[in-house]
VOZA-740460 format. One record per residue (C-alpha): z, x negated, y negated; residue in three letters. Coordinates in pm, whole numbers, padded with zeros to 5 digits, always signed. Each point is the difference from the previous one (the first is absolute). Layout:
// residues N
ZXYAla ...
***
This chain:
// residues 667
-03099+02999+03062Unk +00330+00023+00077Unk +00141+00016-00349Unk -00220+00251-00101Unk +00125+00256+00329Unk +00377-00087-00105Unk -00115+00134-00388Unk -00178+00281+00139Unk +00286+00076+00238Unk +00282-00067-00332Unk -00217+00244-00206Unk +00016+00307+00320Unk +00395-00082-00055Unk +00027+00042-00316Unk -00183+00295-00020Unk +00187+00141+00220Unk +00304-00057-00187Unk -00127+00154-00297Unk -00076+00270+00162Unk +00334+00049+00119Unk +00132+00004-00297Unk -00249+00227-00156Unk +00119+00231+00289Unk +00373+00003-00127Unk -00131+00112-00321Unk -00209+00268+00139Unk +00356+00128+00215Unk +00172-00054-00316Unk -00176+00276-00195Unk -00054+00231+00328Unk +00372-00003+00021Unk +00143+00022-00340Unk -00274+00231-00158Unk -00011+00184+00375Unk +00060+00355-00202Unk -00342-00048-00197Unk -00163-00079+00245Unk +00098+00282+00219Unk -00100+00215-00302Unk -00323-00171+00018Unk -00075+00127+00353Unk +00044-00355+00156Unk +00213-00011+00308Unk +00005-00198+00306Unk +00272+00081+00280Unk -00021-00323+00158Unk +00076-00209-00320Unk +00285+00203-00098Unk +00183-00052+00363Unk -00094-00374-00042Unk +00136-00007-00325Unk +00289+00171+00095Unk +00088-00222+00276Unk -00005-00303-00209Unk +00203+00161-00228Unk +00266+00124+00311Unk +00011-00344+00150Unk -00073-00251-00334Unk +00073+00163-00298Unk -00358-00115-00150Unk -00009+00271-00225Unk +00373+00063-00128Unk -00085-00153-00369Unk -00356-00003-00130Unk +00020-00407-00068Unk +00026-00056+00383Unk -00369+00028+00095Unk -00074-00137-00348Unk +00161-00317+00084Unk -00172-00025+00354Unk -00368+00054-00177Unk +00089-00290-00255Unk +00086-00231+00289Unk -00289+00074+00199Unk -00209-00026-00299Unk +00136-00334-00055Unk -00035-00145+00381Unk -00375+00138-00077Unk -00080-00245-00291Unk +00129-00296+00133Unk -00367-00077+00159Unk -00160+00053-00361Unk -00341-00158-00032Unk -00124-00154-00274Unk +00011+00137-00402Unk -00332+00052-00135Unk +00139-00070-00352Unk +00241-00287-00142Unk +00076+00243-00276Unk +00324+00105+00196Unk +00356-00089-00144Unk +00353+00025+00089Unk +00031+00236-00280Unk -00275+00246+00117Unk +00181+00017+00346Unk +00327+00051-00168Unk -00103+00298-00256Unk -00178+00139+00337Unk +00324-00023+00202Unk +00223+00159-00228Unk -00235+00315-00071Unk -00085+00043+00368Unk +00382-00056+00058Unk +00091+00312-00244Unk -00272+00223+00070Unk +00032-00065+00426Unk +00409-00007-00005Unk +00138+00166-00328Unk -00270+00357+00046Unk +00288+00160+00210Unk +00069+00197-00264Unk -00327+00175-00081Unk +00113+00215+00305Unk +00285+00215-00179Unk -00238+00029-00313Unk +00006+00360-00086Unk -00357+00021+00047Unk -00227+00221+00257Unk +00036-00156+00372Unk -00326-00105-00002Unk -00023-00181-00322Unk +00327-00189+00083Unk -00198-00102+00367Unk -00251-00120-00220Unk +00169-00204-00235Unk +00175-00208+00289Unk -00300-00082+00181Unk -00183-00076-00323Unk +00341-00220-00101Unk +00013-00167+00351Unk -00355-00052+00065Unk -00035-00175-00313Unk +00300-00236+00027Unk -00089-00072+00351Unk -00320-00150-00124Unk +00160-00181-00264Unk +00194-00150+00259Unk -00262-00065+00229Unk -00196-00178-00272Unk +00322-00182-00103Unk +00090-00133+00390Unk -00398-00073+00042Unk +00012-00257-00304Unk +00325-00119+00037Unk -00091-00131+00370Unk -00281-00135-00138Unk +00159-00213-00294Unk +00300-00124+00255Unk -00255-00102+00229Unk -00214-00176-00286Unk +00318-00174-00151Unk -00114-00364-00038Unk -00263+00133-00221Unk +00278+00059-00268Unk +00168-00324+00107Unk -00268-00173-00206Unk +00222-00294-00063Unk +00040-00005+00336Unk +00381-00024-00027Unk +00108+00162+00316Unk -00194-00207+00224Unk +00149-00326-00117Unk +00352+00090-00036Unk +00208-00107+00293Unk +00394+00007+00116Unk +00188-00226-00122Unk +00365-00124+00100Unk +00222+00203-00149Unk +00333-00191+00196Unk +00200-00241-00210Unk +00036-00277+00181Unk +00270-00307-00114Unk +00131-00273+00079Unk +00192-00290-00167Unk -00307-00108-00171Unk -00279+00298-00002Unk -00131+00111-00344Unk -00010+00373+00006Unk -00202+00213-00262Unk -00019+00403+00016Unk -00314+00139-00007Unk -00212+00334-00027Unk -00302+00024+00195Unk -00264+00269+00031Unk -00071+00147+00344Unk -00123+00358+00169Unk -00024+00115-00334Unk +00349-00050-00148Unk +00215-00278-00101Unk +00219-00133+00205Unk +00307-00276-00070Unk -00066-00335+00153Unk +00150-00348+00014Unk -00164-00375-00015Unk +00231-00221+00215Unk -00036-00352-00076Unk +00187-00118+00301Unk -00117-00367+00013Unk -00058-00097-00341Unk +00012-00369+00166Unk -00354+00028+00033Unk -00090+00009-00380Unk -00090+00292-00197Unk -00303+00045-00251Unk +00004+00266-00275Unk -00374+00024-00145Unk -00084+00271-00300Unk -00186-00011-00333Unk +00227+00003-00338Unk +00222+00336-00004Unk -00013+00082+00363Unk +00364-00046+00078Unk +00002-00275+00172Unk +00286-00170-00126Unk +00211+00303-00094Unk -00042+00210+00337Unk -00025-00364+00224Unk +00141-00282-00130Unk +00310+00150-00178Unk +00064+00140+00316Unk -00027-00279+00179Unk +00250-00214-00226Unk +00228+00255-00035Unk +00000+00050+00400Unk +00011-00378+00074Unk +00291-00070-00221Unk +00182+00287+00135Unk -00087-00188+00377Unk +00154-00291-00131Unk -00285-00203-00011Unk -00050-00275-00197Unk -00278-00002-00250Unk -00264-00169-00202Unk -00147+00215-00254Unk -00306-00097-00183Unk -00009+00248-00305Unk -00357-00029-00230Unk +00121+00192-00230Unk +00335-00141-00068Unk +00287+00180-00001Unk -00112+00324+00153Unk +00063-00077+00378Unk +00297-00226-00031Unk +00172+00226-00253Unk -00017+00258+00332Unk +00112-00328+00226Unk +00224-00086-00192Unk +00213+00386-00050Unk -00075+00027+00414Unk +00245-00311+00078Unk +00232+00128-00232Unk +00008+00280+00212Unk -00071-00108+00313Unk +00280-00325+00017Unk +00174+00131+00292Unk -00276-00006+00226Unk +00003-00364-00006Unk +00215-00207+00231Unk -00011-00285-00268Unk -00080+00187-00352Unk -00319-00118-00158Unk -00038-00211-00306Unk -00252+00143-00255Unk -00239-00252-00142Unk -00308+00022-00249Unk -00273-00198-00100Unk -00112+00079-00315Unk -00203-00207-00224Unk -00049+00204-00336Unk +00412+00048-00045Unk +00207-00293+00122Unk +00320+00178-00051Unk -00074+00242+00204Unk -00136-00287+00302Unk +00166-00232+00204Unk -00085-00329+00060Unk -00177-00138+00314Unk -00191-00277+00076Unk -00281+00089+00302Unk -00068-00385+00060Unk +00365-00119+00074Unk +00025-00334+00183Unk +00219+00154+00253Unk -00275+00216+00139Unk -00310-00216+00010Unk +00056-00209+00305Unk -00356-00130+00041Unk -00271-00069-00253Unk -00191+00287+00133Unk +00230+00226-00190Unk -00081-00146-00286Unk -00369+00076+00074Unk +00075+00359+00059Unk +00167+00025-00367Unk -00265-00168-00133Unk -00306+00174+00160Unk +00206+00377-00097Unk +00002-00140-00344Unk -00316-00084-00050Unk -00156+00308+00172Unk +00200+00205-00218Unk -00120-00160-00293Unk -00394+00000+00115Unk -00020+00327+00220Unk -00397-00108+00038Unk +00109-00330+00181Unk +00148+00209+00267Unk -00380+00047+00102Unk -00049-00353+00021Unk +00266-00154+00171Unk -00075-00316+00143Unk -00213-00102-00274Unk +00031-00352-00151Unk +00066+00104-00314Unk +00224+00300+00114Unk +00243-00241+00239Unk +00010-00286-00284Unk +00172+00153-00217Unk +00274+00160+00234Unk +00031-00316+00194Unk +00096-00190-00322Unk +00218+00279-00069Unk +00188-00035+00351Unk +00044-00341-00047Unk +00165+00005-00350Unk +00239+00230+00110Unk +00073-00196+00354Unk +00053-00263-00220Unk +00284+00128-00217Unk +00143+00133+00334Unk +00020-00330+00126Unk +00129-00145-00318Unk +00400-00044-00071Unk +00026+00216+00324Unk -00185+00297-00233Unk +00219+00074-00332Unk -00335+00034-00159Unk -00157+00199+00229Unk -00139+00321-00141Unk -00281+00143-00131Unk +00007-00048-00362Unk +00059-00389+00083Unk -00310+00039+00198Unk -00248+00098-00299Unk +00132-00262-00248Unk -00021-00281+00240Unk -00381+00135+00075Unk -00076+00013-00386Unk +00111-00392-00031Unk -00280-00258+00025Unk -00181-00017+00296Unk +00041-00407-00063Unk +00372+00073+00031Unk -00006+00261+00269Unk -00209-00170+00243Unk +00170-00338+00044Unk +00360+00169+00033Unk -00109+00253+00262Unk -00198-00301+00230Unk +00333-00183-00070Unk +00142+00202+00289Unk -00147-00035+00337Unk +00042+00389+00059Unk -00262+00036-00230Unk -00225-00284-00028Unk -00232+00122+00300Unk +00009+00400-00137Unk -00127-00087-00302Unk -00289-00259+00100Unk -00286+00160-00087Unk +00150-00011-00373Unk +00056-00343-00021Unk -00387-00067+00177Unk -00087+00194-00257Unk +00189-00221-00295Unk -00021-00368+00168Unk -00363+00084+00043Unk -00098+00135-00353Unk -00093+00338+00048Unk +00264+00067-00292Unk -00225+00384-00075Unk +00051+00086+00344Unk +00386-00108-00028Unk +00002+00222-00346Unk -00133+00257+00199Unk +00255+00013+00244Unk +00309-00005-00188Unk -00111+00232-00260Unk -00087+00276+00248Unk +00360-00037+00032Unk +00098-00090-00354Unk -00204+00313-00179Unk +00149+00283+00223Unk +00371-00148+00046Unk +00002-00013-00393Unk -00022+00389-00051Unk +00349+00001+00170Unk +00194-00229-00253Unk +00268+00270-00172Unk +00308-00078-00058Unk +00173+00334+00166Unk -00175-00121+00308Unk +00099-00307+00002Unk +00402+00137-00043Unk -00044+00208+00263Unk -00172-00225+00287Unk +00266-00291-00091Unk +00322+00166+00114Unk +00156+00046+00337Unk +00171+00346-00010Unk -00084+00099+00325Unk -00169-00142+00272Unk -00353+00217+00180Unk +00181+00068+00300Unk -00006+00370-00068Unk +00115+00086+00377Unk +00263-00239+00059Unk +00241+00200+00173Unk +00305-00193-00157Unk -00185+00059-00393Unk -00236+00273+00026Unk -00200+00110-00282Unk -00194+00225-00186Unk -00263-00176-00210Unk -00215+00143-00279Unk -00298-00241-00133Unk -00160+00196-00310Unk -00356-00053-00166Unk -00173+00118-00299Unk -00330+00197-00011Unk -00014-00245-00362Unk +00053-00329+00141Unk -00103+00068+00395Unk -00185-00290+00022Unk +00300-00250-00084Unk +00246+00128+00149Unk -00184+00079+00349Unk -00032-00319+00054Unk +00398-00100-00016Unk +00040+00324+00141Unk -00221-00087+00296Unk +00224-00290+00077Unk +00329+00198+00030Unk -00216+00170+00232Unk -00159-00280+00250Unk +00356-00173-00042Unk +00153+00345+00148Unk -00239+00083+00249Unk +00120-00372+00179Unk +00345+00054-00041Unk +00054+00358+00133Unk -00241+00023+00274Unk +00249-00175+00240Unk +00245+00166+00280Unk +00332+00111-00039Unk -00033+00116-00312Unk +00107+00323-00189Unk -00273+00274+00016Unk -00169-00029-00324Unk -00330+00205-00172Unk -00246-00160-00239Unk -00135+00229-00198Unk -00329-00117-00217Unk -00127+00268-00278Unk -00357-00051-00114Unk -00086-00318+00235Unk -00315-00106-00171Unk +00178-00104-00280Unk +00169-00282+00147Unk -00097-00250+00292Unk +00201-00027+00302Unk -00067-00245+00209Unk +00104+00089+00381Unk +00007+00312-00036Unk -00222+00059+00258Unk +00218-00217+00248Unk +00274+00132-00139Unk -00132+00371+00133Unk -00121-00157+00326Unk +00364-00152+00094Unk +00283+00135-00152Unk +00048+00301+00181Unk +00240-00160+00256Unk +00200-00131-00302Unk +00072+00300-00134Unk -00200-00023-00340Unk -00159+00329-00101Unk -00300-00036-00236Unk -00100+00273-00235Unk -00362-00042-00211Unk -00094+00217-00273Unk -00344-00071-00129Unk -00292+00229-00189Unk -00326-00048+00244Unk -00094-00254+00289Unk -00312-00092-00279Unk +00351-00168-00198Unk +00122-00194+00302Unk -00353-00099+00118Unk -00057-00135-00377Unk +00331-00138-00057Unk +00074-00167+00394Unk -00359-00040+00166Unk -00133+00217+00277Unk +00128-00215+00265Unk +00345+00040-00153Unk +00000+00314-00072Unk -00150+00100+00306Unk +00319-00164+00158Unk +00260+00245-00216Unk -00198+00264+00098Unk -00038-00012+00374Unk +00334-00136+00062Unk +00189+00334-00192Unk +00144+00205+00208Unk +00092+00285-00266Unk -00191+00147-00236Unk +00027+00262-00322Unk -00315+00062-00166Unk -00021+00223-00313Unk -00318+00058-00146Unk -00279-00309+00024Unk -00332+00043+00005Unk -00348-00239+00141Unk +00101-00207+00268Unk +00289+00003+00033Unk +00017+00404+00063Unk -00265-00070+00255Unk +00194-00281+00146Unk +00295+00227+00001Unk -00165+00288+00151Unk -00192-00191+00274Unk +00359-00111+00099Unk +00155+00319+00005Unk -00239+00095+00273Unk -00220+00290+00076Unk +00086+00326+00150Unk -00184+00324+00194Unk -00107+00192-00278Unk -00187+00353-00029Unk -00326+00051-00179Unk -00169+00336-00069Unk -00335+00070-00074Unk -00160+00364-00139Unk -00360+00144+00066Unk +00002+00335-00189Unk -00311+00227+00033Unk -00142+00356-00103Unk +00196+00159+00302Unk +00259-00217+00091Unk +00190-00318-00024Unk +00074-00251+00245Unk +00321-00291+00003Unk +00019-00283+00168Unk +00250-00241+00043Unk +00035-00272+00174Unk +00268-00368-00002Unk -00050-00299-00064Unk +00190-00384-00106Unk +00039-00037-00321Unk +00266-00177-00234Unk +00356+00164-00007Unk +00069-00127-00365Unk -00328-00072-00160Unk -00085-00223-00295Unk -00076+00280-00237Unk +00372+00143+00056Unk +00162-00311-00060Unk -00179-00091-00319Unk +00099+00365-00144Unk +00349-00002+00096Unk +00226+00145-00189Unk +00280-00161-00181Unk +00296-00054+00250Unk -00183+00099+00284Unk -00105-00286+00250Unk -00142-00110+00323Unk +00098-00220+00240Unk +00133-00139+00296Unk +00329-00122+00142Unk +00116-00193+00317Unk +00245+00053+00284Unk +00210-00207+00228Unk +00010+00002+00377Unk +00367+00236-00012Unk -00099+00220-00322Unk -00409+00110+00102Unk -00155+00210-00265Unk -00274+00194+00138Unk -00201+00097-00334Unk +00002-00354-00215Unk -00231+00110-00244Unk +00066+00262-00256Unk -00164+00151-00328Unk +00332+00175-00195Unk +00152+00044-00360Unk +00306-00275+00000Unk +00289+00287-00136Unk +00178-00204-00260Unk +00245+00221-00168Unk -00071-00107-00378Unk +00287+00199-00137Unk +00274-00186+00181Unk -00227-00368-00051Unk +00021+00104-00406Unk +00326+00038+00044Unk +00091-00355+00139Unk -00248-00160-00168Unk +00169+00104-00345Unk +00386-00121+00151Unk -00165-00288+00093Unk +00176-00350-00159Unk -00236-00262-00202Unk +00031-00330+00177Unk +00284-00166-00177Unk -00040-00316-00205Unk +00016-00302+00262Unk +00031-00303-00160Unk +00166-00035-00344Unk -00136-00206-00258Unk +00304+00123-00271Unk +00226-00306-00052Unk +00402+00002-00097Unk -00056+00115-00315Unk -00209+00320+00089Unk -00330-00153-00089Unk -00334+00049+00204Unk -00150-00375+00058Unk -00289+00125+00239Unk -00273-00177-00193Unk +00205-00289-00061Unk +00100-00049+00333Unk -00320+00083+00159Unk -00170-00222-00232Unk +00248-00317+00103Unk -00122+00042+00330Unk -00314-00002-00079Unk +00040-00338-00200Unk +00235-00170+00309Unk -00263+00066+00262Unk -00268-00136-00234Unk +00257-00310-00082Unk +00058-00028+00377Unk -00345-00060+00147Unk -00047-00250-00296Unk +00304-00206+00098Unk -00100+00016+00352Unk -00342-00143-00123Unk +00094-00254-00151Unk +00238-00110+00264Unk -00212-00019+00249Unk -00227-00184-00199Unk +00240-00241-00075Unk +00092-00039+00398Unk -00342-00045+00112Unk -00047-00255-00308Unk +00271-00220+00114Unk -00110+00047+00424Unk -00337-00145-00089Unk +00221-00277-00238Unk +00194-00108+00332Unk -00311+00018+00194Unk -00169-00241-00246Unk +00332-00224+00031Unk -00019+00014+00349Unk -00381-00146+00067Unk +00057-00230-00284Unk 
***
């Protein structure tokens, strides 16, 4: 009841208004056409002294556009409490054409007044001029209310209810990653930052193929990082797009560093353009539950479906035979043979000559129990089974270029020692991704020990495409290195890849524990995931009854999702959503954004094309300028081989003669 007196009492207003205004034009043409009407016998003392006195004391009527422009403002006051349309068929460019005929024939008829026409016909001809354009801009006002106030029904993507501000302050600090954006808000773009102030507390970049992800987030964040002085660990899928950019950043960047960087690479398709490195070095493994963390990222690499299954028999077999062949060769001559390579040729020997060697040592003889039960008791197919769930996989990875390359000891995986820092860049192959992730992987378990430890150089490790290789920790690796100053950066398609490729538990891990996050387009569940953590907001909603006679709006608020799923899985190339977070000293009030990362592709085309090619790192040309790669590679190849045979038969031969003395002995 009492909305409907506060209409009825709005409507009395602005009639009144209108009236007012409809007044002024009535003055108007009393005033300026005054002689015509005299002439018509029209004349009304008291008006003219009123008229005069405004004119004495306010000028109202010293130009003819004076009481014009008071009609047009009471005329618009008057349609600000428009009702309803009673047709939709009403557009911006009907008001328009209406407004600029009413404005011509209401302001621009001045003229028709010194037409050399009879008095009367000139009289006329305004009021015919004015009348009409004042009803053109009547009609004009009447509709345009009417649209302005019906807006969201044009907004039919609802765009202006879920844009939002967004921080547009750069905020740095000695290890923020900051990206400028441009964000839409209150109809017009507006320029925007993302400050990645703690980037301590991991970073994922989701988006489909071609979103941008690594050109408008990752590149950025390498480039950033480097220029931080941060150490780095760069695993590039495609090799050598990222570490071509690392690699041209340092060369840059050197004097940020207190101790300039070494650049290393791991690259198993071009040995001269790889160091050498061997993830398994003796000098590392301190307990033989280092060796079972090699062996189990091995193995996981090479069966991504055993990753579901861990704990199985025939999933632990296999790695725990694994972990003891290469605790062994750390334990033997003090670990010269120690590496992988060593590790898969002793495995391929005879299980009749493996088995008594390894029990030979009491390290080992309880770990690998169940196999000998298995052998001393007869079950030799369930012994078969075991070892060649570890022979069958392990085999794929015999190559000779891997072999050169997991042998050496260029450098050591202490990318953030302080006194050697480095900047380390493991490559893949789309062509051979299933070989090579599982060396790869153990570069990356091997790291994830040695740089998550305190006092330590600030480092980043930045992991392109993460389904395609298995890295074990990584979860713990999120969880706890914060305080130890390692940033982690994941760039990955869709959660459906990590799910498939780490297990929900796993994944569920990496994706509860980020605290930053870039999403480019995705689509399913993860854009409902995304959405549902981005929140909900007070939204309008309009609803429109229209009838014979009138039409009636509606509109009323309610919660509902500030990004939802349907925007993120049509997202446009380099635009993303997301969220960042703060520290206690640098608060930002709006986390979550929805902008267009502004990457200025003229100046990136630029450096990309003075960019250097990674130089050729280890040189296979002898004295007289010729290129023994293959040969040299190949000798390698045939001394590792060679090796594990001579430590075979040694061992052999030692155990032979201990049970000769122990015969001797009793006797």
């Amino acid at each position: 009841m009492q909305n409907e007196d506060d209409l009825r009492g709005l409507a009395k207003v602005m009639e009144f208004m209108r009236a007012i205004s409809i007044l002024f034009v009535v003055i108007n043409i009393y005033w300026f056409c005054y002689q015509s009407i005299r002439e018509m016998g029209i004349n009304i003392g008291v008006v003219d002294k009123i008229l005069l006195n405004f004119q004495n004391t306010a000028g109202l009527f010293s130009h003819i556009l004076w009481t014009k422009l008071f009609a047009i403002v009471f005329l618009a006051l008057s349609c600000l409490g428009t009702k309803g349309v009673k047709e939709e068929r009403v557009t911006w460019n009907k008001i328009h054409l209406f407004l600029f005929f009413g404005f011509i024939l209401f302001f621009l008829n001045w003229w028709i007044l010194v037409l050399p026409l009879p008095l009367v016909a000139n009289t006329a001809l305004y009021i015919f001029t004015m009348t009409i354009g004042y009803i053109l801009l009547l009609m004009a006002g009447l509709w345009m209310s009417r649209l302005l106030k019906n807006n969201l029904m044009d907004d039919v993507f609802n765009i202006e209810n879920e844009s939002f501000m967004q921080e547009t302050r750069l905020m740095e600090n000695e290890y923020s990653i900051n990206l400028p954006t441009r964000f839409y808000y209150m109809k017009k773009w507006n320029k925007g930052w993302i400050n990645v102030v703690n980037p301590f507390r991991a970073t994922i970049v989701l988006g489909t193929p071609g979103s941008g992800k690594s050109y408008a987030v990752v590149n950025n964040y390498i480039k950033q990082q480097i220029a931080k002085g941060f150490a780095l660990y760069l695993y590039d899928y495609k090799f050598d797009d990222l570490s071509t950019i690392a690699y041209n950043e340092l060369l840059k960047n050197k004097n940020k560093y207190k101790v300039t960087p070494q650049f290393y690479v791991i690259n198993f398709d071009n040995p001269a353009k790889s160091h050498r490195c061997n993830p398994i070095a003796p000098e590392f493994m301190t307990d033989i539950s280092d060796a079972y963390e090699s062996a189990y990222t091995i193995m996981l690499n090479l069966n991504k479906s055993w990753i579901q299954k861990q704990g199985d028999f025939f999933v632990e077999s296999p790695i725990i035979l694994l972990a003891a062949i290469i605790w062994y060769l750390k334990i033997y001559q003090d670990g010269k043979y120690c590496t992988f390579p060593h590790a898969i040729e002793f495995l391929n020997k005879r299980y009749e000559d493996i088995f008594p060697i390894l029990t030979s040592y009491p390290q080992l003889e309880n770990y690998l129990s169940p196999f000998m039960d298995a052998w001393q008791g007869g079950a030799q197919d369930q012994l078969q089974g075991q070892i060649a769930s570890a022979k069958i996989p392990l085999s794929r990875m015999i190559s000779p270029q891997l072999y050169w390359v997991m042998t050496g000891n260029d450098f050591t995986l202490d990318i953030n020692n302080p006194k050697e820092p480095k900047i380390l860049c493991v490559g893949n192959n789309p062509d051979r991704q299933n070989i090579y992730s599982a060396a790869l992987g153990l570069y990356n378990s091997r790291i994830v020990k040695l740089i998550n430890k305190k006092g330590m150089l600030k480092s980043s490790v930045i992991i392109d495409e993460l389904p395609t290789i298995y890295f074990r920790g990584l979860d713990n690796l999120i969880a706890t290195a914060r305080s130890n100053k390692v940033a982690v950066c994941l760039g990955f398609q869709d959660y459906s890849q990590l799910n498939r490729d780490y297990g929900d538990k796993e994944s569920k891990v990496v994706q509860n524990t980020v605290g930053n996050i870039f999403s480019g387009q995705v689509v399913g569940e993860s854009a409902k995931t995304l959405s549902d953590r981005f929140g909900k907001v007070l939204q309008k909603r309009q609803s429109m009854t229209i009838n014979r006679q009138d039409k009636s709006t509606s509109i009323s608020t309610q919660m509902d999702s500030l990004i939802p799923p349907s925007k993120i899985s049509n997202l446009t190339q380099g635009m993303f959503v997301g969220a960042v977070s703060d520290n206690f000293d640098e608060r930002i009030e709006q986390k979550i954004f929805h902008a267009e990362i502004m990457i200025d592709n003229a100046k990136v085309a630029a450096e990309t094309k003075a960019y250097k090619k990674i130089p050729i790192l280890t040189n296979f040309v002898d004295e007289n300028g010729i290129d023994r790669i293959d040969q040299t590679i190949q000798q390698n190849y045939s001394q590792i081989k060679e090796d594990v045979k001579q430590i075979v038969l040694e061992e052999l031969d030692k155990i032979k003669k201990d049970e000769n003395l122990k015969h001797l002995i009793k006797d």
